[in-house]
N, C-alpha and C positions, 0 to 999 in steps of 0.2 A: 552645455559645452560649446555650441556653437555660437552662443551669446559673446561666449566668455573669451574666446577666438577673435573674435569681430572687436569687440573693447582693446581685448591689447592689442592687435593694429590699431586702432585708433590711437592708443595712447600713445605708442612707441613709436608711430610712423614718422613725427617729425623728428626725431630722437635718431629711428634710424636712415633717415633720407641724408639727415645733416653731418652723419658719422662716416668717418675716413675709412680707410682700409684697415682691415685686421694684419695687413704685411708690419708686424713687427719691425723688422728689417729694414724696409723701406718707410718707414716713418722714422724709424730711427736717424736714417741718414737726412732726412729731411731737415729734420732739426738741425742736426749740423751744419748743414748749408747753410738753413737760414740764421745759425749763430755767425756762420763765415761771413755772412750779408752785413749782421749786426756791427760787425770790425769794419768791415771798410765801411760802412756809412760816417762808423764813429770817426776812422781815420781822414775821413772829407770832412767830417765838420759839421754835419747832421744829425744834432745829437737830439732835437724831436725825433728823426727818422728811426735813430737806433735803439731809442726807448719804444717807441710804439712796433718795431720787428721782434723786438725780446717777449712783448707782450703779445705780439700775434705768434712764434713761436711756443708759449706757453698754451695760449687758449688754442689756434689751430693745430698743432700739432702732440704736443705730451702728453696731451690730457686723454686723445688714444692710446695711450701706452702705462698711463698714469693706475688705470682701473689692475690691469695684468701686474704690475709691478705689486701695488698695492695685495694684490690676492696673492701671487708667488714668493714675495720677499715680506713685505709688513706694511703697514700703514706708514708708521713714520720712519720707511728708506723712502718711502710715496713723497712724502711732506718735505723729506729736507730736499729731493730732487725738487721737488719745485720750486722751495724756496730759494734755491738759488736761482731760479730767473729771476727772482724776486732781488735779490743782492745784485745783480748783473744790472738792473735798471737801474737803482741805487747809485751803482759805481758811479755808469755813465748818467747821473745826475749828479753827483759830487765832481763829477772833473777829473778821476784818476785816469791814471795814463794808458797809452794804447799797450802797452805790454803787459799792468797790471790788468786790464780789461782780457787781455786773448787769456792771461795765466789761468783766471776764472774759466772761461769759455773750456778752457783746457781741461780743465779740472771735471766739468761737467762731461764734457765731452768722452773721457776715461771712464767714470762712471755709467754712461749710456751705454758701452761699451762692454761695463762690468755685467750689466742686469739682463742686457741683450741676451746671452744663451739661455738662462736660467728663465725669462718667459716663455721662450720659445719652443724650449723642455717642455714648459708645466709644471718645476716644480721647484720646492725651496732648496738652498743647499744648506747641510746641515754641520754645525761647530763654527762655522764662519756668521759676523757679523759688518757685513758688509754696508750696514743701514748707520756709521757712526760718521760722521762728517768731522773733518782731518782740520777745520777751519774755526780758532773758538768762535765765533758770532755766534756759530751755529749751537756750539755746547753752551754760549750763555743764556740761552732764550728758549732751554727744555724747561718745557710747564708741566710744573711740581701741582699744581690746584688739585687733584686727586688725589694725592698721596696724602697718608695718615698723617698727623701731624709731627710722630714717633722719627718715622722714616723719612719724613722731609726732613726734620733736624742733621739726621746722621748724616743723609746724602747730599745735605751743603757742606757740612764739614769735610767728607769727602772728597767733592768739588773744589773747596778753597784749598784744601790741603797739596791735592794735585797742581791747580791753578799756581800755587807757590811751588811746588817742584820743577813746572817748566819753566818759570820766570826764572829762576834758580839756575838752572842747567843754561837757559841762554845767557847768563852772565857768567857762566862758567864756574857754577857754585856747586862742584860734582857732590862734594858730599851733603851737601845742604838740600842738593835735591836728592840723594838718596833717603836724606832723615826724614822728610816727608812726605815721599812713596810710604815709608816706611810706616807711619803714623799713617796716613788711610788704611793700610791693610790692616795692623795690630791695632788703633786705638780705638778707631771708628767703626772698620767693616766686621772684626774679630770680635772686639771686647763688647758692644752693644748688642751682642746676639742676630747683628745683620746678615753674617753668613749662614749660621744656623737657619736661622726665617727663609733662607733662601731655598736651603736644601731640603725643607720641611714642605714648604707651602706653596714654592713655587710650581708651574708648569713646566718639566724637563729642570728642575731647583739642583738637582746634583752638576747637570751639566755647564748650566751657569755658574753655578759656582766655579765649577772648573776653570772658567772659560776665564774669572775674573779673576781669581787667583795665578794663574799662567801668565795674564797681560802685566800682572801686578810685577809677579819673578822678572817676565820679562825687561820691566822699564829698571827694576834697581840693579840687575845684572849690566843692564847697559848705560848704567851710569858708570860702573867699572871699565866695561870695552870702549867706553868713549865712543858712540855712535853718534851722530850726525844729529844736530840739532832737530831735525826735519821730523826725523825716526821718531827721537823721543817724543815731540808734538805729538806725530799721530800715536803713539800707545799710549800718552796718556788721554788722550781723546777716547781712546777707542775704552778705557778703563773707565771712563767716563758713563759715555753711553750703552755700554753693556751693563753696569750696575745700575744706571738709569731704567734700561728695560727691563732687567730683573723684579726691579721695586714696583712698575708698574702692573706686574701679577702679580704679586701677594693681597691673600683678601685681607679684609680688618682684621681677622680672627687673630692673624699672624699677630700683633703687635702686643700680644698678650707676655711674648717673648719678651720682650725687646729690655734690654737693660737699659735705657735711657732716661736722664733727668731733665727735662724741658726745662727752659729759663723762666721764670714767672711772664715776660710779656709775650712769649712765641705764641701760646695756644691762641690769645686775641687778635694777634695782629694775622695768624695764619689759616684762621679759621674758617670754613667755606672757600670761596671759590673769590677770589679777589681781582674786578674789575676798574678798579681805578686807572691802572695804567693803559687801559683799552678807552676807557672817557679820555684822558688825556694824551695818549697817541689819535683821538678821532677829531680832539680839539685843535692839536698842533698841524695835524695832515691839512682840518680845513682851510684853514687859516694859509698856509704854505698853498693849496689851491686857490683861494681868494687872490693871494698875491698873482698867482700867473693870470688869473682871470684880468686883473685890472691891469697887464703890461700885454694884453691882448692875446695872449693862447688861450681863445676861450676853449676850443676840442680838445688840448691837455687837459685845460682845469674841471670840466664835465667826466672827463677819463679818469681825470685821479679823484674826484667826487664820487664816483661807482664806485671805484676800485676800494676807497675807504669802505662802504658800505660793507661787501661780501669781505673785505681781509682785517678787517675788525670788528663792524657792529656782528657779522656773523659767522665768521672761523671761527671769534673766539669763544663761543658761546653764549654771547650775550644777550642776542636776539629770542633764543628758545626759554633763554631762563626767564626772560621778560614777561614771554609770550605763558608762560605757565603759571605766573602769580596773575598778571594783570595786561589783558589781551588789547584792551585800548590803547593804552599806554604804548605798548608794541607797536599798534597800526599809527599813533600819530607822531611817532619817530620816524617810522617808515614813513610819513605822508611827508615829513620837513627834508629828508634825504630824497623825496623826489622834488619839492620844492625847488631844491638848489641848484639841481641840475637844468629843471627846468627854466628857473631866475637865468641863468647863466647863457641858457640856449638863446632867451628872446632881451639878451643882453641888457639887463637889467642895470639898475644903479647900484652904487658901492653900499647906500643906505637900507637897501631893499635885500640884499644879500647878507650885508652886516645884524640886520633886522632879525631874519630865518636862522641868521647863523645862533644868535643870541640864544633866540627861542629852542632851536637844537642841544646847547648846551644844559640849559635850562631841565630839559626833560630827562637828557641823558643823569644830570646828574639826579634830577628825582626819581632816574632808576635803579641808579648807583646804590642812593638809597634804602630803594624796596629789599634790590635783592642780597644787600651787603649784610642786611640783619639776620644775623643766625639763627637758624632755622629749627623751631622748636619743634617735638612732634604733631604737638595741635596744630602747629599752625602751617605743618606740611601736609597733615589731613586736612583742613579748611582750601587750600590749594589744590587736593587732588579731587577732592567734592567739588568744586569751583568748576575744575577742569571739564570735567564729567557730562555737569549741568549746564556750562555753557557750550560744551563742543557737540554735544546730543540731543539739544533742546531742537535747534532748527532741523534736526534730521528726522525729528521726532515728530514734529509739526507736518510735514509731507509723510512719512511712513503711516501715521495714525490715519491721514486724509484719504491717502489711497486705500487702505484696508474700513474704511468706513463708508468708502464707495462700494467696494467689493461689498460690504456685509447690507447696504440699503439694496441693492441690487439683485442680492440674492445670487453672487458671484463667490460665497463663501468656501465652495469645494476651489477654488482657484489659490487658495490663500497661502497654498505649500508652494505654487509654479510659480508665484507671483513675487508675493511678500520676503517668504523666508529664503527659498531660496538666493535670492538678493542681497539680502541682508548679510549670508552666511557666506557668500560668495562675497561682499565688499568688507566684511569682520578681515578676512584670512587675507586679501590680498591689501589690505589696509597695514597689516605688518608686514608684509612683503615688502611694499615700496617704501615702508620706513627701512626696515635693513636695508635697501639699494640706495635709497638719499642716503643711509652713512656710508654706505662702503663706496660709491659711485661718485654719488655727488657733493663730496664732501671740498674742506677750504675752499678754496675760489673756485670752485666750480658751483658756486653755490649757486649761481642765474639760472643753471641746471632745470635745477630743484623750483623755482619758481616760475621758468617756462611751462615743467609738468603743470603745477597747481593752477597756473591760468587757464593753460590747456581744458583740464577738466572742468572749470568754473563755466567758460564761452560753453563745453558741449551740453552742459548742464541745462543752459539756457534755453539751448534749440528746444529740449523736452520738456523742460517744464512749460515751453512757450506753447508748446505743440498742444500735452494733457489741461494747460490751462484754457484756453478755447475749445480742447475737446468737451470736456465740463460743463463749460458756460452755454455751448451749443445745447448741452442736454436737459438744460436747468431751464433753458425756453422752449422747450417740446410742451405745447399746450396737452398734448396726452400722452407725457411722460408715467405720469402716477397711473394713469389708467392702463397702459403700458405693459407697466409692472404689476399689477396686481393679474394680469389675465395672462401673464408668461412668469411661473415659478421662478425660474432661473431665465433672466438678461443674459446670451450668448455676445460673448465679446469675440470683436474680429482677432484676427491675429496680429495685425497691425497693433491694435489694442493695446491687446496682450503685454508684445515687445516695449509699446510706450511704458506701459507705467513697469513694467519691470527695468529697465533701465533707469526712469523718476526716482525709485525706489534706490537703486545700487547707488546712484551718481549723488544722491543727499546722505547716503552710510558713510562711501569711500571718499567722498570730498573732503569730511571730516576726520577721516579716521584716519589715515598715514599722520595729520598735522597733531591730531590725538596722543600718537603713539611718542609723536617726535616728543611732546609736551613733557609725557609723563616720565620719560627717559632723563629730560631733563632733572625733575623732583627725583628721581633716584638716584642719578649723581649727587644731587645735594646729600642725600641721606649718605653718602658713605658708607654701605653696609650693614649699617647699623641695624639691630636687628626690630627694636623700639621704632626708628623712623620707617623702617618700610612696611611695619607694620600697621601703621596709621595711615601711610600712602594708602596699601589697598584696602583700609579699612573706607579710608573717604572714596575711594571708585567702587565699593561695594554699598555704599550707601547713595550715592550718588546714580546708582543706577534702579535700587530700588525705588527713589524717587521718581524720576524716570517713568518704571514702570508705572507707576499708580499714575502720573499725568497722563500718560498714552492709554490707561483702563476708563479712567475718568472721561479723556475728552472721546472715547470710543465708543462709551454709554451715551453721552450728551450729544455726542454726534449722530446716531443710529434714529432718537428721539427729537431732532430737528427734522420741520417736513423737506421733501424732499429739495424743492426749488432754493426754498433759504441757504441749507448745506452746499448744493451746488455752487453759489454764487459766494458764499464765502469762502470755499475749498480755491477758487479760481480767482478770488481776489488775494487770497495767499501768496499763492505758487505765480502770480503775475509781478506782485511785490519783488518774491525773493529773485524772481529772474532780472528785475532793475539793478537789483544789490549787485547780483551776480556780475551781469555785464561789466559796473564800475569797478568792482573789486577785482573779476577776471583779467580786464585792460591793463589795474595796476598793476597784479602780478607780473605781466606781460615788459610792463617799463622798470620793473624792479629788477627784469631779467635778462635787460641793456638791449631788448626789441627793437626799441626805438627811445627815443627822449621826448616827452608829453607838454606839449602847446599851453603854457599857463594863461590865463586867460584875466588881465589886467582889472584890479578894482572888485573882483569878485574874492572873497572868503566866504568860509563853510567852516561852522564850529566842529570841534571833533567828532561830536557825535553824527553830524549827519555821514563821515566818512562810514563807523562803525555799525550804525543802524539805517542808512539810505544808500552805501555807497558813493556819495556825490565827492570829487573832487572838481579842484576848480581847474580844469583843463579840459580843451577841446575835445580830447581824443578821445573822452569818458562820458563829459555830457553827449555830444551828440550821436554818439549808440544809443543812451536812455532815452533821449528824447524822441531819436524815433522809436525806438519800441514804443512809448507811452503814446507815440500819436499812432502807430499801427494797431494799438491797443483802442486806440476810441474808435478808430475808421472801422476793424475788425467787429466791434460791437455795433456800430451804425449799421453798418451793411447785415447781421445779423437780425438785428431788430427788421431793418426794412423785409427780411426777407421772412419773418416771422408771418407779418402784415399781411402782405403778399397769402 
């Protein structure tokens, strides 16, 4: 327990050293301010100034407030709250005017306003959904990619249906927009069996229903009273997004209901998770970057180079779905997304950038590719075996070493204080901090999430630096073996002890929340299905029994190497994976807008050395390796000398 104590300060402490005040309240009006700030910059004429306070607004202040909302209210009242800072930078990039800019700021501003008591309670209020944004941008850009293919059909018909009711109403077409109120309720949400699935399958499905039926009465009644064009906007928004959340509980089973006939090309074109428009919003942002970059805003254009990163390659999911078929692939996306910033920082040429940019496009679409192809069962059990093996093989490699030191040792009564409990202790909190990266550190909060992961990479290091020269010291004890044979059991210090018990957790948990996130991804692909999730943990049951037999195998072959050899190979491992670490750790760290990393002119590294050396070609990364690698010769110089001696 007290191990377990000492980790999470560690982990947490930069997390909570850099974290605001819990005053609700007072962060609340914070942001107000600094929206107030955002108007008069605009109204000067500051329109970098006002883009980059909307953005320090967003990341310094809501994102305290973002987690409590998110838990009190829903996820996405969370998402579209922030997505309007996100529209607010927008504005003040397109040029709209200071009145249109405060109306937004206004609009937000109400809503802070709205969520305010309701956090500060504790709790959600119930029958109101207050998570539906009054502004269509916001209703055209709800992502269907979950939803069955049954229920997506209905609930565009829906959507377009209303979508023509308000157009309707603002040109004063009262009856024309009653007729198609009228036809989402009867023809779509009735006749298809969508309300029934509602009231069947959903969570709280009566009360939703309720809630959409009422908004429904409401808008065709008020196409009779003639209410204010504003009004009608928001109910049918609000009709919108409450049958929107509706659909998003119903499991598949629901769709067994469903009266609907798909058009012969819906199921292909709608099939899985479809990221095209995520490649091509990543192509256009760049590109829209490059431009500022070459009219001399290079600190815009490295800002909007990040920001593409976290608000598409990885809000929208497309980083984990990468990362779950094919993990290279994912890191030399990631290695061209640091490129560019980097190009951009040590103000590179247009050809040099246009180059990377190429190359970027390039891969993204041959991810496009992987993961566009629908997803059979085999071939998402080949994916979740994949997963398995390659996420547990390197943790496997240290776990097997340190328990075949234990067992040459005669350190084998340790193996519960050591090993397992380690293990069992980095399993559990390995899903832990996967549900906190979704619930926490989710859309742009994603640098979050990869500050943690560096985090843990750099502490890994110190340990395994630590146990790999403790090792190598013992493998030169000229009366090691003699040692051993005339003391039953090797008494390990406590010091000891703590090393390789942490060696142990910190090679489990390193792997295992990025594990979790993986596999999460392959069951969103599977849709419930009951065929696909079957095969998933068929391949992580297979996958692990592999596994097991390599950690029995090289435990045998390990115990039967003599003593000195085992030492020095065990320490040439763990000295390896600490070089990896380092370069990989650092990345994380610039992946998580730390800093922007010193590219280093003339030098390239093929992908693989990113994936199996860690080496990128930046300052920041080689030279930590390199001094370790020369602390690593001095360390053994001065060992040997003192063997000598």
């Amino acid at each position: 327990m007290k191990k377990l104590i000492t980790f999470l300060f560690l982990v947490f402490a930069p997390i909570i050293l850099t974290a605001k005040s819990d005053d609700f309240a007072k962060t609340t009006q914070d942001i107000k301010d600094a929206l107030n700030i955002v108007i008069k910059e605009y109204e000067a004429g500051n329109i970098d100034e006002a883009k980059t306070d909307v953005q320090n607004a967003y990341f310094g202040l809501f994102e305290d407030i973002e987690g409590a909302i998110r838990i009190n209210l829903s996820a996405k009242k969370a998402y579209l709250m922030e997505k309007q800072f996100g529209d607010i930078r927008k504005a003040i990039k397109k040029g709209e005017t200071v009145a249109q800019i405060q109306s937004r700021v206004d609009k937000l501003n109400k809503e802070l306003d709205e969520v305010l008591p309701i956090i500060l309670d504790g709790h959600k209020l119930v029958g109101e959904y207050s998570d539906t944004p009054s502004d269509k941008a916001n209703v055209a850009e709800l992502d269907l990619q979950n939803f069955a293919p049954e229920w997506k059909f209905v609930f565009e018909n829906i959507k377009n249906s209303l979508e023509l009711a308000k157009q309707n109403y603002q040109d004063d077409k009262k009856e024309e927009a009653k007729k198609a109120v009228e036809d989402a309720k009867f023809v779509y949400y009735r006749n298809t069996k969508l309300e029934e699935a509602i009231r069947k399958y959903a969570d709280k499905g009566q009360s939703l229903d309720g809630d959409i039926q009422r908004k429904m009465n409401e808008a065709i009644v008020g196409t009779k009273n003639l209410i204010t064009k504003d009004d009608f906007n928001t109910k049918i928004d609000d009709i919108i997004n409450i049958t929107y959340n509706a659909i998003s509980k119903l499991p598949a089973e629901a769709t067994k209901i469903a009266d609907v006939k798909l058009p012969d090309d819906f199921s292909d074109e709608n099939s899985g998770a479809d990221f095209t428009n995520v490649v091509t919003s990543i192509n256009t942002k760049m590109q829209q970057a490059l431009g500022r970059y070459l009219k001399g805003e290079v600190e815009a254009a490295m800002s909007d180079a990040q920001d593409i990163y976290f608000d598409d390659f990885e809000a929208s999911g497309m980083e984990n779905k990468i990362g779950a078929i094919n993990v290279n692939l994912k890191t030399t996306i990631e290695a061209s997304f640091g490129s560019i910033v980097s190009l951009m920082k040590s103000r590179a040429t247009k050809e040099s950038l246009h180059e990377v940019l190429t190359k970027l496009d390039s891969q993204l679409k041959e991810a496009l590719e992987l993961i566009s192809t629908q997803s059979s069962p085999w071939t998402l059990f080949v994916w979740s075996l994949t997963i398995i093996l390659r996420e547990g093989f390197e943790a496997l490699i240290i776990v097997a070493a340190v328990v075949s030191y234990l067992l040459k040792t005669g350190n084998a009564t340790k193996m519960n204080k050591i090993v397992y409990s380690s293990i069992i202790t980095a399993v559990i909190l390995s899903f832990v901090m996967a549900y906190a990266m979704n619930l926490i550190f989710a859309q742009t909060a994603g640098q979050k999430r990869e500050l943690f992961e560096g985090i843990i990479m750099l502490v890994a290091v110190g340990f395994l630096f630590y146990v790999g020269f403790w090792l190598l010291s013992n493998a030169g004890a000229k009366k090691w073996a003699a040692y051993i044979q005339s003391n039953i059991t090797q008494s390990l210090t406590s010091n000891s002890v703590m090393a390789l018990w942490w060696t142990v957790f910190l090679a489990v948990f390193r792997e295992g929340a990025e594990t979790v996130l993986f596999y999460q991804a392959l069951i969103f692909d599977a849709k419930d299905s009951a065929p696909d999730l079957m095969m998933i943990g068929s391949g992580f049951v297979v996958g692990l029994i592999i596994l097991l037999v390599v950690y029995f195998v090289f435990k045998i072959f390990a115990v039967k190497i003599p003593i000195k050899p085992f030492f020095i190979f065990t320490s040439a491992i763990i000295f390896y994976m600490s070089i990896v670490f380092v370069g990989k750790g650092i990345m994380e760290l610039v992946e998580g807008k730390i800093f922007v990393p010193t590219i280093i002119d003339g030098l390239h590294f093929p992908p693989f050395f990113n994936s199996w050396l860690g080496f990128y070609a930046y300052y920041e990364t080689l030279i930590p390796q390199i001094i370790m690698i020369l602390s690593l010769v001095f360390g053994i110089f001065i060992m040997k000398k003192k063997q000598i001696q």
